[in-house]
C-alpha positions as CSV (number, residue, x, y, z in Angstrom):
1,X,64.9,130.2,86.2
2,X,67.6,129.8,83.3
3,X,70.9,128.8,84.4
4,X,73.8,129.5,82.1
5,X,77.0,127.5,82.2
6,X,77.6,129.7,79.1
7,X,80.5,132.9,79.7
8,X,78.8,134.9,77.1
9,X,75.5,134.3,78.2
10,X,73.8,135.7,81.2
11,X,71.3,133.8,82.9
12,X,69.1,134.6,86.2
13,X,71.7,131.7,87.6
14,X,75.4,131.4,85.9
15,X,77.9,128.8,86.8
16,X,81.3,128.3,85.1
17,X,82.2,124.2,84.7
18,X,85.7,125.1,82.6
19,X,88.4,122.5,83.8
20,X,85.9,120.6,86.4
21,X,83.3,117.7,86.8
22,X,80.1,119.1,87.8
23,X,79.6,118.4,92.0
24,X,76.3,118.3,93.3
25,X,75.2,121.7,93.8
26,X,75.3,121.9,90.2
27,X,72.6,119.1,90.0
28,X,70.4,120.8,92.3
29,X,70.5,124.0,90.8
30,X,70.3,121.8,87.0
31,X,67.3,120.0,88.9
32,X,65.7,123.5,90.0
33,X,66.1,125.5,86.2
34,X,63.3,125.8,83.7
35,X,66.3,125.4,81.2
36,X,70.2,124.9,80.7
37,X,72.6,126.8,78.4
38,X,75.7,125.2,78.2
39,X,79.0,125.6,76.4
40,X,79.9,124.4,73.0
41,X,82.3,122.1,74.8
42,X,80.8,121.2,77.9
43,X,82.0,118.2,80.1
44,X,80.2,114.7,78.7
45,X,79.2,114.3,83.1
46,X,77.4,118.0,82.6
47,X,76.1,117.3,80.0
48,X,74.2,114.1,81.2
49,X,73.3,115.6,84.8
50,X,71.8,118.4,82.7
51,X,69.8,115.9,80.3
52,X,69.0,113.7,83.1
53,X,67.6,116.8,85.4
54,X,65.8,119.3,83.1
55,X,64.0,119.2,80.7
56,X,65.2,122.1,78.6
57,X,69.1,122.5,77.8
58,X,70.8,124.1,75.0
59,X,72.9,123.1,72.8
60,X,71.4,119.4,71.8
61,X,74.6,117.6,72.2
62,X,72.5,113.9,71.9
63,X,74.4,113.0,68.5
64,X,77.5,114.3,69.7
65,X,77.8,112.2,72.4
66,X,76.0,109.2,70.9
67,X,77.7,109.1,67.8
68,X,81.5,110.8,68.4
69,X,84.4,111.3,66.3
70,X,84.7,110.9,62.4
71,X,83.3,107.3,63.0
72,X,80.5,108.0,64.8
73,X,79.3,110.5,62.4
74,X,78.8,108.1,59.4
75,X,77.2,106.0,61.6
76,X,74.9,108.8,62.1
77,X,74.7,109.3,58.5
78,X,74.0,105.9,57.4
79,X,71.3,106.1,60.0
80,X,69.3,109.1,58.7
81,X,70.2,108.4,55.5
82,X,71.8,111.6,54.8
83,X,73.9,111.1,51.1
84,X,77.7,110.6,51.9
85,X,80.8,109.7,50.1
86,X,81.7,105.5,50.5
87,X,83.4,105.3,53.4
88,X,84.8,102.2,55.4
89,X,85.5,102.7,58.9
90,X,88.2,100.6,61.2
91,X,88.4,100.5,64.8
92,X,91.9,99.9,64.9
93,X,94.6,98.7,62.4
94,X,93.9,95.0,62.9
95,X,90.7,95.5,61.3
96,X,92.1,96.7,57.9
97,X,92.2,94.0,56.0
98,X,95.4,94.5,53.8
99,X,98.4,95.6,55.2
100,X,102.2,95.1,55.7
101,X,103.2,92.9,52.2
102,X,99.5,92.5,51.3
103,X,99.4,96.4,51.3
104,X,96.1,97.8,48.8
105,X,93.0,99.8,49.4
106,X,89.8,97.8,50.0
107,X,88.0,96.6,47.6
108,X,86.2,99.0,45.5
109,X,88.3,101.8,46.3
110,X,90.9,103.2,43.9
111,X,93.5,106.0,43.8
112,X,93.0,108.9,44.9
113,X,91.1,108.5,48.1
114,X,91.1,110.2,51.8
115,X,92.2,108.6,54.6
116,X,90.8,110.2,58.2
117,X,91.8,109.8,61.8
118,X,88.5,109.1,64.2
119,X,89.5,112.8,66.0
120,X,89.9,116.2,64.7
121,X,88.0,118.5,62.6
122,X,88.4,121.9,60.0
123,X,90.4,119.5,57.9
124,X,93.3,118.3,60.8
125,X,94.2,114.6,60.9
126,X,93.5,113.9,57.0
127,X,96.0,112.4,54.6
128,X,95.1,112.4,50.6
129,X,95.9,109.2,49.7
130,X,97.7,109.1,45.9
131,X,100.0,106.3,45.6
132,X,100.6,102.6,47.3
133,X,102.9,104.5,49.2
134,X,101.1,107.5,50.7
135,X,98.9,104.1,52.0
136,X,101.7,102.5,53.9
137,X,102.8,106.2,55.6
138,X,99.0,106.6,56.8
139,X,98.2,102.8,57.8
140,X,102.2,103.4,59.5
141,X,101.0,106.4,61.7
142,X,97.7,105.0,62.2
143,X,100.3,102.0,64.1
144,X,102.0,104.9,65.9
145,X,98.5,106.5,67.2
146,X,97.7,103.5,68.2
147,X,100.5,103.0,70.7
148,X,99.2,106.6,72.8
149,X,96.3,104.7,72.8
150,X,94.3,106.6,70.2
151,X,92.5,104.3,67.6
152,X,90.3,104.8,64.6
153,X,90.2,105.7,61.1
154,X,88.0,105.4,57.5
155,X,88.8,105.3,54.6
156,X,86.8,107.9,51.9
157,X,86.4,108.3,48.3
158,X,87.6,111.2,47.1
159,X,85.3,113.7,45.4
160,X,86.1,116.2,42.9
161,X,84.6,119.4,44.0
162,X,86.3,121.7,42.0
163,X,88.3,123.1,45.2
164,X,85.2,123.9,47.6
165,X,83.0,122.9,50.2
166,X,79.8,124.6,51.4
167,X,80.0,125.5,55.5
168,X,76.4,125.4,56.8
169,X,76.4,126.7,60.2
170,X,73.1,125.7,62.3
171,X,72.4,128.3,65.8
172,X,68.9,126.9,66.7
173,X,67.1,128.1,63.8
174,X,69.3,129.9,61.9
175,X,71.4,128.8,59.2
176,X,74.3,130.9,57.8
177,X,76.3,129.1,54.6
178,X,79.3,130.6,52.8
179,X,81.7,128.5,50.3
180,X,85.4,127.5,51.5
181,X,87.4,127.6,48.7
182,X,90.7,125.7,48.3
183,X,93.3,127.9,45.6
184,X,96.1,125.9,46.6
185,X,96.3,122.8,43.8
186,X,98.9,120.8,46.7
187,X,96.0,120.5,48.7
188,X,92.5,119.1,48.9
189,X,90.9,120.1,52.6
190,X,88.5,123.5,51.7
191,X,89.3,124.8,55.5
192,X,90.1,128.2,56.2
193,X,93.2,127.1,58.5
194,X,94.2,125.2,55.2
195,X,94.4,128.6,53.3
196,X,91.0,128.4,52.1
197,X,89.1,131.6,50.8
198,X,85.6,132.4,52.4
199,X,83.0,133.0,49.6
200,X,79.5,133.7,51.1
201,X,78.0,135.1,47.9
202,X,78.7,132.4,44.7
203,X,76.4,129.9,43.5
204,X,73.2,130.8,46.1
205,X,71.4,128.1,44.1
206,X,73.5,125.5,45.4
207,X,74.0,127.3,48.7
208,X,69.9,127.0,49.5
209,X,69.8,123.3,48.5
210,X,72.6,122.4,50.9
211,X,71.1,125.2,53.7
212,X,67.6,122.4,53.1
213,X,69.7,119.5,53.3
214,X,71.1,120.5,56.6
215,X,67.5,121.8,58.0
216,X,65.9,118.8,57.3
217,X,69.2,116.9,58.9
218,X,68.8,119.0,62.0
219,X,65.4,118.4,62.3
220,X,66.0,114.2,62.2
221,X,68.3,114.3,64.9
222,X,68.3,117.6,67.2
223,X,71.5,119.2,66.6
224,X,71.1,122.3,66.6
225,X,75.0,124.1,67.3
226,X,77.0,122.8,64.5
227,X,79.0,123.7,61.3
228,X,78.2,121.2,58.7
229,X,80.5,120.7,56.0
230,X,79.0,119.5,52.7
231,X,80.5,118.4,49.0
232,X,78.6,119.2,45.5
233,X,80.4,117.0,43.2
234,X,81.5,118.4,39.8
235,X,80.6,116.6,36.8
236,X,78.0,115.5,38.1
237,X,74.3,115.6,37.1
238,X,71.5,116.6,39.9
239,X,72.3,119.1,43.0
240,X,72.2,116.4,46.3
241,X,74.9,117.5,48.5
242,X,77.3,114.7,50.1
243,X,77.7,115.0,54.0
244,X,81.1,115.4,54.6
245,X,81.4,116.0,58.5
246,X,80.1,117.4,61.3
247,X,81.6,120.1,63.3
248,X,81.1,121.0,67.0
249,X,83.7,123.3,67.5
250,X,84.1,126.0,64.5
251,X,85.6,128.5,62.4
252,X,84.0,131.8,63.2
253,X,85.9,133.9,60.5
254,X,82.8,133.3,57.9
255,X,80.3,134.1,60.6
256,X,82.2,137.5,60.8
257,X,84.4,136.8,63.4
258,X,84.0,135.8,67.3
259,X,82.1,138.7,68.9
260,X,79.3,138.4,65.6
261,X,79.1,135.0,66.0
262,X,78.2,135.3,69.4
263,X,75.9,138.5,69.1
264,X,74.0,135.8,66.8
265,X,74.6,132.9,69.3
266,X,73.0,135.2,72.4
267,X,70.0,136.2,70.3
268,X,69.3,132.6,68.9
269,X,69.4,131.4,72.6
270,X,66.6,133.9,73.7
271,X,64.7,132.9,70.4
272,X,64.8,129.3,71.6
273,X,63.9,130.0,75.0
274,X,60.9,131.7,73.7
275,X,60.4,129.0,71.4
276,X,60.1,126.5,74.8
277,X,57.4,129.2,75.9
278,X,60.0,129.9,78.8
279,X,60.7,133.2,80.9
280,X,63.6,135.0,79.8
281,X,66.3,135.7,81.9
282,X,65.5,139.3,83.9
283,X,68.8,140.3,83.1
284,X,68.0,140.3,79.4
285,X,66.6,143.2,77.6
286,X,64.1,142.3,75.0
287,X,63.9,145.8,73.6
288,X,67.8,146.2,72.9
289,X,67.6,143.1,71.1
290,X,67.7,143.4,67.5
291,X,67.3,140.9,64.5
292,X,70.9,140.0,63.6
């Protein structure tokens, strides 16, 4: 029996979790499935139960959860060893070093850099950091944040990139990748939100080494529902991408919009289900089907 937890996808069981904690006749029906399908943002408590009760559940959410927000990820990186740029990462404000009349970037770091917020992704929450003063207005909010109780932030080298950033989008198996190109010279985040342009088609070279990087990332640590973000710098000799971040929740305008993305989401779900050497749900019809 699958049980779907997923509104697009149609399981022999289907349950909707959407502004709830999961009670416990959703662990006895978890405990009773052959496999899971949840949403991309599932409660962390359904999530669990779900791990915890069968042995089968898409998406894998593991890093998610075990290494969240900005500074989880490049703990995560720094763990595989996937190629980053330097990064420093504070729990709070107390931690950075030199602030208030002291005020400078770490040691190491020099003008320009990025400063990042632990929470947000597609480019929100970042502040390019070009003067002494852009410093003190980002180590002053980070204060501010603080005080609603939110806490985090790194602080990146900036990378020339020549305005763009490769999207690698993993569903199960299948990778899609397309450029995000930034026109606008005021601005430094690639995102599509930030008036990037979508480019699937330059540079394919480059596209297929960062489409390996990212397979071989997914297959270290599970993930496999993500849009990876990654940085070739210019100027630079050899092709090794830079991870940039990690996105659970994203974009669908260079998949070709929402109802493509999840024609290719329903089909990759049946190919992993068959993958697990599991039934298909009867309400599926393998014949109408098609490769996408």
């Amino acid at each position: 029996m699958i049980l779907s937890f997923h509104p697009c996808f149609v399981g022999d069981e289907n349950r909707l979790c959407a502004g709830r904690q999961p009670d416990q006749s959703d662990r006895e029906l978890i405990s009773m499935a052959d496999a899971v399908i949840l949403p991309q943002g599932p409660p962390r408590r359904l999530y669990e139960i779900a791990r915890e009760n069968c042995r089968h559940v898409f998406p894998n959410y593991d890093a998610r959860f075990r290494y969240p927000g900005k500074i989880g990820q490049i703990r995560l990186f720094r763990k595989i060893g996937a190629t980053h740029p330097e990064t420093l990462v504070y729990k709070n404000i107390g931690e950075y070093p030199a602030h208030g009349e002291k005020l400078r970037l770490p040691p190491g770091f020099t003008y320009p850099c990025m400063f990042k917020f632990d929470w947000g992704g597609e480019g929100d929450n970042i502040i390019f950091i070009r003067t002494r003063e852009d410093l003190a207005v980002a180590l002053k909010t980070a204060e501010k944040y603080e005080k609603t109780g939110q806490k985090g932030f790194l602080v990146q080298s900036y990378i020339p990139s020549a305005g763009r950033c490769l999207r690698v989008v993993a569903i199960n198996q299948k990778m899609i990748s397309y450029w995000k190109i930034q026109k606008k010279l005021d601005r430094v985040c690639a995102g599509v939100t930030k008036g990037a342009m979508i480019d699937p088609n330059s540079d394919p070279d480059s596209q297929h080494i960062g489409v390996e990087a990212v397979k071989t990332f997914c297959r270290r640590t599970g993930i496999n529902l993500a849009g990876f973000d990654l940085l070739f710098p210019e100027n630079k000799s050899g092709r090794q991408p830079l991870f940039l971040e990690i996105n659970y929740f994203f974009g669908r305008k260079g998949l070709g919009g929402s109802e493509r993305f999840y024609q290719q989401l329903v089909y990759e779900i049946l190919n992993w289900i068959d993958q697990n050497g599991l039934p298909r749900p009867n309400c599926q019809l393998i014949e109408n089907h098609e490769q996408i």
